[in-house]
C-alpha positions in Angstrom: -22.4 29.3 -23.4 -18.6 30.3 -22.2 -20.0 30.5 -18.3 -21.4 26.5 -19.0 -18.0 25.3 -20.9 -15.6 28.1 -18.3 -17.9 26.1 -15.1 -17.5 23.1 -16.5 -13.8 23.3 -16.7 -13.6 24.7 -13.5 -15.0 21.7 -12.2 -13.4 19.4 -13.8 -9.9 20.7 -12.5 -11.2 21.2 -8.9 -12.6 18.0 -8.5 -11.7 15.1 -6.4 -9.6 12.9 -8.1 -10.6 9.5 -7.6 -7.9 7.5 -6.1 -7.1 3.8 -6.5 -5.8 2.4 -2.7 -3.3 -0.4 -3.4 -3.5 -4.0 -1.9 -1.1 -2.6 1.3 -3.3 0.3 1.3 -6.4 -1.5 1.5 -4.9 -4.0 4.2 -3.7 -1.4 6.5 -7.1 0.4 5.9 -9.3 -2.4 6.9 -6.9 -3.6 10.1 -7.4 -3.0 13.3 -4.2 -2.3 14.1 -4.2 1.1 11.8 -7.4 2.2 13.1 -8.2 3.2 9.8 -5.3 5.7 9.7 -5.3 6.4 5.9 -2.5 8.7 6.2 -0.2 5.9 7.6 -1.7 3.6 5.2 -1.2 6.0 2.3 1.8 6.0 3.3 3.3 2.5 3.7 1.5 2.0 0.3 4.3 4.3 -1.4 7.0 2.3 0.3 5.5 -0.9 -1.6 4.9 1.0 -4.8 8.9 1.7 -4.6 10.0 -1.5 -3.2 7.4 -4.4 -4.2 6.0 -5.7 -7.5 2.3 -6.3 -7.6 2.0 -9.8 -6.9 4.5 -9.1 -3.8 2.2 -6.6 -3.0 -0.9 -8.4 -3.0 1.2 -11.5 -0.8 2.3 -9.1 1.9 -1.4 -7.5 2.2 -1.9 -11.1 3.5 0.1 -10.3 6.4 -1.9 -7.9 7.6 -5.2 -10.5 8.1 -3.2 -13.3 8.8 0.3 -12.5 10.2 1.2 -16.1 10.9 1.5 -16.3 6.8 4.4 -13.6 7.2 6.2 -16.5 9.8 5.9 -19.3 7.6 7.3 -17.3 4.7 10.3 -16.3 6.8 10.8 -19.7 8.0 10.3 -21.1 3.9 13.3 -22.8 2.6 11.9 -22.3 -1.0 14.3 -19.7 -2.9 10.9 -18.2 -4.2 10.0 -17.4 -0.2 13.2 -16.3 0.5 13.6 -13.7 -2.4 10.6 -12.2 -2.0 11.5 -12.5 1.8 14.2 -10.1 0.9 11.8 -7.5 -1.0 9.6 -8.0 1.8 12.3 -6.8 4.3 13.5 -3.8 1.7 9.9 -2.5 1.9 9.4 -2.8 5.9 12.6 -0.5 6.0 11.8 2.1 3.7 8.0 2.2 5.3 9.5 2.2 8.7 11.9 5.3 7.3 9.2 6.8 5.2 5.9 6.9 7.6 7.1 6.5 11.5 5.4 9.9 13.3 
């Protein structure tokens, strides 16, 4: 019985974690321009977890399928557009900083 519960523990700690991609993450992922590079996407996903809220998130994944979206909010006169404009820009710096090879 302390070989079951000593492998079972075992297995529990060397186990892969599951790990939930974010919105970035997943947009990167699935965008031919990364080639499926997780480690690049992994990484540009941290620079949004420090930089961007969640809904900012989930707006700038839209960029990655539909870049235009990404010129119209620059181009915004909306206050809205142009603070998360400003977030957007703080989070392309500190992924540029963070993840260029």
């Amino acid at each position: 019985m302390k070989k079951l519960i000593l492998a079972a523990t075992l297995l529990a700690i060397t186990a892969p974690v599951a790990v939930h991609a974010g919105a970035i993450e997943n947009a990167c992922i699935q965008s031919d321009r990364s080639r499926g590079n997780r480690a690049l996407c992994g990484c540009i996903q941290q620079a949004a977890d420090m930089t961007l809220r969640n809904a900012d998130q989930r707006r700038a994944a839209g960029f990655f399928r539909d870049p235009h979206q990404a010129q119209e909010v620059r181009m915004s006169k909306s206050n809205a557009d142009n603070e998360f404009w400003q977030r957007y820009r703080s989070f392309i710096s500190a992924a540029e900083g963070m993840c260029a090879g």
